[in-house]
N, C-alpha and C positions, 0 to 999 in steps of 0.2 A: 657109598651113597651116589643114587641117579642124577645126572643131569640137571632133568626137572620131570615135574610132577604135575599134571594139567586135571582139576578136580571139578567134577560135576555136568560136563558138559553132555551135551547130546551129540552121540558119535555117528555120524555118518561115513560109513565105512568107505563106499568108494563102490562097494558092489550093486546097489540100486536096492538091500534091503533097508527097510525104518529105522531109523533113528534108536539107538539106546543109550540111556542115560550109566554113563559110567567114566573110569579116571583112567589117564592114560600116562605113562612113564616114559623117559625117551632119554638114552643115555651116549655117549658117542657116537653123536649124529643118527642114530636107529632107535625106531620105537622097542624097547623092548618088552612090556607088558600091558596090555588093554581087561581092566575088569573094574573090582570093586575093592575098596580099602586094602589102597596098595601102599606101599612104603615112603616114605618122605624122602626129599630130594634137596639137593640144594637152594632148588627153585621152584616156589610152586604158583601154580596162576587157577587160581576159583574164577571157573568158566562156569556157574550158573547162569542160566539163560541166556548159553551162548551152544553154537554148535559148531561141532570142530569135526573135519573133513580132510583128505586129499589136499593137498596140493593142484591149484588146477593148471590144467596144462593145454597151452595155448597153441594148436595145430598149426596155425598159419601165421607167425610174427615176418616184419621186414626190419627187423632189430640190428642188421648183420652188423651195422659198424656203428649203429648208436649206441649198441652194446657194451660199445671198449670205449667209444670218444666220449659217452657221457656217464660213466658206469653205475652212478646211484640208481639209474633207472624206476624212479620211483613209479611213473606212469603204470608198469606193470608188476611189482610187485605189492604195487597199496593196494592192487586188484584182487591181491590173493596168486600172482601164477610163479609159481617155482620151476616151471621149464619150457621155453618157450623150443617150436621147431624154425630155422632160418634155413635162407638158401632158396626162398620161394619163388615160384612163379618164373623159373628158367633162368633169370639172371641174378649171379652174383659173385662171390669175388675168390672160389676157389673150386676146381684148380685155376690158373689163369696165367699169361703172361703177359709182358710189361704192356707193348701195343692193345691187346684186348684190354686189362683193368683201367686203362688212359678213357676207352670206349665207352667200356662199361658205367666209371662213373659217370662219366657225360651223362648217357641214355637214363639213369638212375639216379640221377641228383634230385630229384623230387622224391624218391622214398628215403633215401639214406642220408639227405646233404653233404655239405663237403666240408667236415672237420679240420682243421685245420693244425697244422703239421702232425696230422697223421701217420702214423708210421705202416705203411703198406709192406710190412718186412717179410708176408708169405709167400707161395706162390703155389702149395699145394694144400689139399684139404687136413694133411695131419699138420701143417703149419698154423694153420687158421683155428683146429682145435685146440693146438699146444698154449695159442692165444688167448683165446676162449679160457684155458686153464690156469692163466695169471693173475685171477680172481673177476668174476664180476657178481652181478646181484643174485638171478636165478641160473639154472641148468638151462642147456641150450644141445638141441640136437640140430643135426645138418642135412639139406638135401643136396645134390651135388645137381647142379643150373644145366640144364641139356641147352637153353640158348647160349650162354659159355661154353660150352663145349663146340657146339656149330661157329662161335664168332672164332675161336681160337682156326679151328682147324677147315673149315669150308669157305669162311669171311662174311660177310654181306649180299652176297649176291641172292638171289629169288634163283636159286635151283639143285636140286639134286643132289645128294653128297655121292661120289665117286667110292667105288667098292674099298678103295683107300684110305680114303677120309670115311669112311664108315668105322672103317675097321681102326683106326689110331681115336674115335670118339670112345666105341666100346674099351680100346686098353684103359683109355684116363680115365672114364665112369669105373670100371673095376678097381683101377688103382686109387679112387676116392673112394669108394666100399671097402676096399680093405683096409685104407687109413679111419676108418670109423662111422664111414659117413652113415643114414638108414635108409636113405632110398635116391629118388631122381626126383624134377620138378620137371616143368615144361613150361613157358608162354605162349601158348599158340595165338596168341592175339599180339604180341608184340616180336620185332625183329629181331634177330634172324632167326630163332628158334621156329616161329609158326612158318617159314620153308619147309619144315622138316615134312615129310611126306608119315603116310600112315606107316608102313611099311618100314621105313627107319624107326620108329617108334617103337616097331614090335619089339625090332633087332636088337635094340638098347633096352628095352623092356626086361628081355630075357637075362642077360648081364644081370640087370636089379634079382631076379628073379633066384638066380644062382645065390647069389649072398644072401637073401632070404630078407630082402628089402622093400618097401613099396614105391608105387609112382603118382606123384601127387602132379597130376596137371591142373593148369588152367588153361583150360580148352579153348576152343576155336570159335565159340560165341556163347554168351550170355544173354543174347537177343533174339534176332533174325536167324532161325535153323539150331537153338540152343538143345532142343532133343536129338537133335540130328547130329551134332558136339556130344553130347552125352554117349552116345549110344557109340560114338566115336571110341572113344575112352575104353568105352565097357569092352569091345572088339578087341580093343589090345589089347586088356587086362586078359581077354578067353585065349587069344592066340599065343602068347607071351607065357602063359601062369603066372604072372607078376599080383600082387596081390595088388588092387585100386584105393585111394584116396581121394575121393570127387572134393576138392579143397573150394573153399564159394560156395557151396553150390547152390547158388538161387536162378531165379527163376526171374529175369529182370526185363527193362524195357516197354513199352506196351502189346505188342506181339505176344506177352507170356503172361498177361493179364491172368489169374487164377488159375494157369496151368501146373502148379504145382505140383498137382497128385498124379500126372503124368508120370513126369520123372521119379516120384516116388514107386507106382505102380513099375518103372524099368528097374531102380534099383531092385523089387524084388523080385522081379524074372529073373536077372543077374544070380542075386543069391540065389533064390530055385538051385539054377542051374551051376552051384560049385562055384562060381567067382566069388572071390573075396572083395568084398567092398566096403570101405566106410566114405561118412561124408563128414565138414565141416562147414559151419554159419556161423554169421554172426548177426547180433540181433538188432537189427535197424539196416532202414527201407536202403539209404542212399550208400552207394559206394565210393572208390576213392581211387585215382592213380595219376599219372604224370598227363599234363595236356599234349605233349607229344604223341601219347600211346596213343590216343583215338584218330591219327591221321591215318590216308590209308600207306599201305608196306609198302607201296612201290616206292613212293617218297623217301622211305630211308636207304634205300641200295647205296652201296658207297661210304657209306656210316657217316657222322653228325655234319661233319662238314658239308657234304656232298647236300642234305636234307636243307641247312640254313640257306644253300644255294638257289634249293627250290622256294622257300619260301620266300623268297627277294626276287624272283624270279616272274613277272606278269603273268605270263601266259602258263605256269604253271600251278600261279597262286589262281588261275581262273578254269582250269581242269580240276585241282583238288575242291574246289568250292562247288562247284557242280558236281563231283560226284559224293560229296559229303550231304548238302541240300536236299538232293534228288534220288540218288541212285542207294547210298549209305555206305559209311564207308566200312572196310574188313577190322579198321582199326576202333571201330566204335558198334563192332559185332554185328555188322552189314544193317544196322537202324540209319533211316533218315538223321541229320544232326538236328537236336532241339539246341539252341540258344542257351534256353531260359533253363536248363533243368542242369548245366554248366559253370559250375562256384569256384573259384580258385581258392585253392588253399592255402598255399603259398608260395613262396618265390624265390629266390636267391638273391636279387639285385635290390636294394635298396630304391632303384630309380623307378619300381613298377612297385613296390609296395601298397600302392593305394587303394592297386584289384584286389588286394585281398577280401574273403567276405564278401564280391558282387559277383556276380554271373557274368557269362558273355552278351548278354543279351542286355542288360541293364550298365554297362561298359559300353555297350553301343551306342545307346541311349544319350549319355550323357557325353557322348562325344563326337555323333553324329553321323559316327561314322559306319558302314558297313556290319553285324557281327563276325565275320570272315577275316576281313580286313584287324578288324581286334586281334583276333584269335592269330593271325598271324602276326602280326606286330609285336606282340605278349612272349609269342615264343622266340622272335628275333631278340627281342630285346632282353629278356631273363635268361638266352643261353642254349635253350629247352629244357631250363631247370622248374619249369614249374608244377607244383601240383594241384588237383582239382579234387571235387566232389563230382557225384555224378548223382540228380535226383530222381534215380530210376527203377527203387523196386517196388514190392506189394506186398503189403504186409498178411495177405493171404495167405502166399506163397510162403515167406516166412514160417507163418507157424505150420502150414502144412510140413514143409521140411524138419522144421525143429522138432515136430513130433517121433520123427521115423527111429529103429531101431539100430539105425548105421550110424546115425546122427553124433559129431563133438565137436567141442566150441574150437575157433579163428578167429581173433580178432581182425587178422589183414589190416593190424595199426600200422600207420606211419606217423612217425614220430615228429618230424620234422614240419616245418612250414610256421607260418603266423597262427592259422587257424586250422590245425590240423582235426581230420573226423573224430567226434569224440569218442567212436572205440578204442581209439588209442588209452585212453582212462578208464575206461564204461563198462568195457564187454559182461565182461564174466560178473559184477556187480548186477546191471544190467538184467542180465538170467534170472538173476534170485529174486530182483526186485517187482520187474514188470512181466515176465512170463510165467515165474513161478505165483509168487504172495497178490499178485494184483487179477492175472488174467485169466491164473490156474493152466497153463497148456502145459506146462508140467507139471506133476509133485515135487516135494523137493528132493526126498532121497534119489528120486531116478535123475534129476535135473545135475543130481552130486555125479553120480554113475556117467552120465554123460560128458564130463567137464573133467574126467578123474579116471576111473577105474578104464573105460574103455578107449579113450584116447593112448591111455598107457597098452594099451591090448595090442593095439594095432601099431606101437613101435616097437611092442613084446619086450617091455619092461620086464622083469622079472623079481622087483624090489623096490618098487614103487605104483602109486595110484589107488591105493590101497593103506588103510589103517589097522596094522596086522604086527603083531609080533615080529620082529625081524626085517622090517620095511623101512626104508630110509624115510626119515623123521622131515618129509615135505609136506609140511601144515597149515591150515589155517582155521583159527577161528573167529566166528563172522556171529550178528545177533540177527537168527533170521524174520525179527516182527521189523525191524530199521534200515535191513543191509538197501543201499540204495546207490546206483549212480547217480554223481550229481553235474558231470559233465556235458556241457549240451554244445549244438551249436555256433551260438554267441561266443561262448567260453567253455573251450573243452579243454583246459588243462585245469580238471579241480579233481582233485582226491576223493573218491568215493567213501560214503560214509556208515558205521557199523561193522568195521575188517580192524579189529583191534590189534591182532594178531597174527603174522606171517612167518613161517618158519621154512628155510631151506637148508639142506641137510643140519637141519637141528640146530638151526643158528636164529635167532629171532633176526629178521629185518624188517621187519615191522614190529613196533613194539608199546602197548599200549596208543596204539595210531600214529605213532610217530617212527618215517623212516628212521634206521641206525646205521652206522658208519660200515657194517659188516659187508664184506662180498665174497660170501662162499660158495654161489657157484661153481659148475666146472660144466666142462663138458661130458655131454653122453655120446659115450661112444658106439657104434652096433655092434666089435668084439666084445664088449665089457657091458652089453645087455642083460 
């Protein structure tokens, strides 16, 4: 006798065809029959007016250590997502040594915080998976951090890596592809990664390329020149053969007011022309990262120390303020700074707690003081642990992107803070609710296909993302006239509602809407794809 036995529901397979009503069987962790009056089970769940799908699978998490510090993880699994990708956006915590991880969390304490007695007992990428496989909530694939790789082996400095330090970045990216990792990330908008010149990008590119990996940047702006970032990207991807993940990819700032089909129109000259490319979004306007990252990079040479220098520093708190006001800074994707469109998310220190929830600009305000003078003060005093919002996109642009055929979902959640973005709850609800059943820019089987089957394409799953005979039993089902996020704003830690059901490899953790104590993730490896 199976497992269980899932009856009635409407099967969305995962490939972007319609919906059919039928029962599904799933026995040691694998689906193993999909039809009609199939055989009982230990367990059975009458899914009438429910629709069961994929597993969805989250392209861009910053989960790496909220992962193991807090492992119920329910934020993404009441979402529906059984595998999240980590390691994003150039920094993170393997490979690494002792001096860079000391760095790294500094720089990083607003996506990840700082758990407490954490055991940082890795130091290379199959450490950090072996980790990963002492149980958590969903599956987690890895990208191996190019700004880690640059802090370990060239430091902080604004220049060049030497044919030497080139060449010992390419050994370690290798030797994290063959410990499992599935591709590379980059920050080019944060330090020291975005040093890195076009040209080492390729070099490192082709590395990925070898292993049959891809490279997920975040480029060099999202603002000011963000086609001109794109097209960056897409250069490496042609020169390299590395296949592309444009991870973000919006269209943000006022500079890129309804530009959206721009960039869509490059991604398909891209593919025209043989480059492999996908992209990921997530669905809402404002974005999210550390209130450090928008300084500009000259500021951080030297690493954190050196930085909290400058900012206690007059005459240098009166350079970066002029060219943040006036000129814009690299760190805030060469845009003029807005004030008001600046929300702290949260904070580490309890003695700044109270910014949480207000802008700089409304901080100002009630304190009389300068917004500059805030914003530097904020960051002396929490550390440079804090995070923000950022209320900067167009929901034009948006769905323009969300429509395209490269297109899969990223939350880019951080999990951490008072009042962290509510994609950290939302995303993948979010899709079903307000772009598919309310707004219609997608249907829903394609809307599955995008969140599911094709995400799984491009890390070349080969037993997953799909609702298939023989397919690792990463499930969920959701009622799609209800499915809704309900996390906003004001209060983004709420559980999205209508995902009654959440299954990784074959284990419910979600269970009639209520997390269970189960953590049978593991990790994905790229040999064991």
């Amino acid at each position: 006798m199976a497992d269980l036995l899932i009856t009635g529901a409407v099967v969305l397979d995962g490939s972007g065809a319609p919906g059919v009503r039928a029962d599904v069987v799933v026995d040691a962790g694998r689906i193993v029959a999909v039809g009609n009056d199939l055989p009982t089970a230990r367990r059975t769940i009458d899914a009438d007016g429910l629709a069961l799908s994929p597993g969805f699978i989250d392209m861009h998490a910053h989960s790496d250590l909220q992962i193991l510090a807090n492992p119920d993880h329910t934020a993404k699994v009441s979402q529906g997502v059984t595998l999240e990708v980590l390691g994003q956006d150039g920094l993170s915590f393997a490979p690494i040594d002792d001096p860079t991880r000391t760095a790294v969390r500094r720089q990083i304490a607003g996506w990840n915080g700082e758990p407490d007695d954490f055991d940082f007992s890795w130091s290379t990428v199959a450490g950090y998976l072996d980790r990963l496989d002492q149980g958590i909530a969903c599956n987690a694939a890895y990208l191996v951090p190019q700004g880690t790789l640059r802090m370990m082996i060239v430091g902080t400095s604004h220049r060049p890596a030497t044919r030497a330090e080139l060449d010992e970045m390419k050994r370690l990216l290798a030797e994290g592809l063959e410990q499992g990792a599935v591709g590379m990330s980059s920050g080019l908008t944060y330090t020291p990664g975005m040093f890195a010149t076009t040209d080492e990008l390729v070099e490192l590119c082709e590395v990925v390329a070898q292993y049959g990996g891809y490279y997920g940047p975040h480029q060099r702006s999202y603002g000011e020149g963000a086609l001109d970032a794109y097209g960056e990207m897409v250069e490496v991807a042609r020169r390299s053969g590395c296949a592309l993940h444009l991870t973000h990819a919006v269209m943000n700032f006022g500079p890129n007011r309804g530009r959206g089909a721009e960039l869509v129109a490059m991604i398909d000259k891209a593919l025209a022309a043989g480059i492999d490319v996908t992209t990921d979004t997530y669905p809402y306007l404002p974005g999210a990262t550390t209130l450090a990252a928008i300084l500009p990079s000259w500021t951080a040479e030297g690493g954190p120390d050196a930085l909290v220098a400058r900012l206690r520093d007059p005459a240098a708190r009166e350079r970066i303020t002029y060219e943040m006001e006036n000129l814009g800074s690299d760190g805030c994707h060469g845009c003029v700074i807005e004030w008001d469109t600046i929300e702290i998310g949260g904070v580490r220190h309890d003695a700044v707690a109270g910014a949480v929830g207000k802008t700089i600009a409304a901080l100002a305000s009630e304190s009389g003081q300068a917004p500059a003078d805030v914003f530097f003060d904020l960051l002396i005093r929490d550390d440079l642990a804090t995070s923000i919002l950022q209320h900067v996109g167009h929901e034009e642009n948006v769905q323009t992107i969300m429509r395209h055929r490269s297109h899969t979902g990223g939350s880019d959640a951080i999990l951490v803070g008072g009042k962290p973005h509510p994609r950290s709850w939302g995303t993948f609800p979010r899709y079903l609710a307000r772009y598919v059943r309310e707004l219609g820019v997608l249907d829903l089987a394609d809307c599955i296909h995008h969140l599911t089957g094709r995400p799984a394409g491009r890390l070349r799953l080969t037993d997953r993302g799909l609702v298939r005979p023989g397919y690792v039993a990463d499930l969920v089902l959701f009622d799609p006239a209800t499915v809704r996020d309900t996390a906003t704003f004001e209060e983004p830690r709420q559980q999205a509602i209508g995902i009654p059901y959440v299954f990784v490899n074959g284990t419910p953790v979600i269970d009639d809407g209520h997390r269970t104590d189960a953590l049978p993730g593991h990790a994905i490896r790229r040999t064991n794809l």
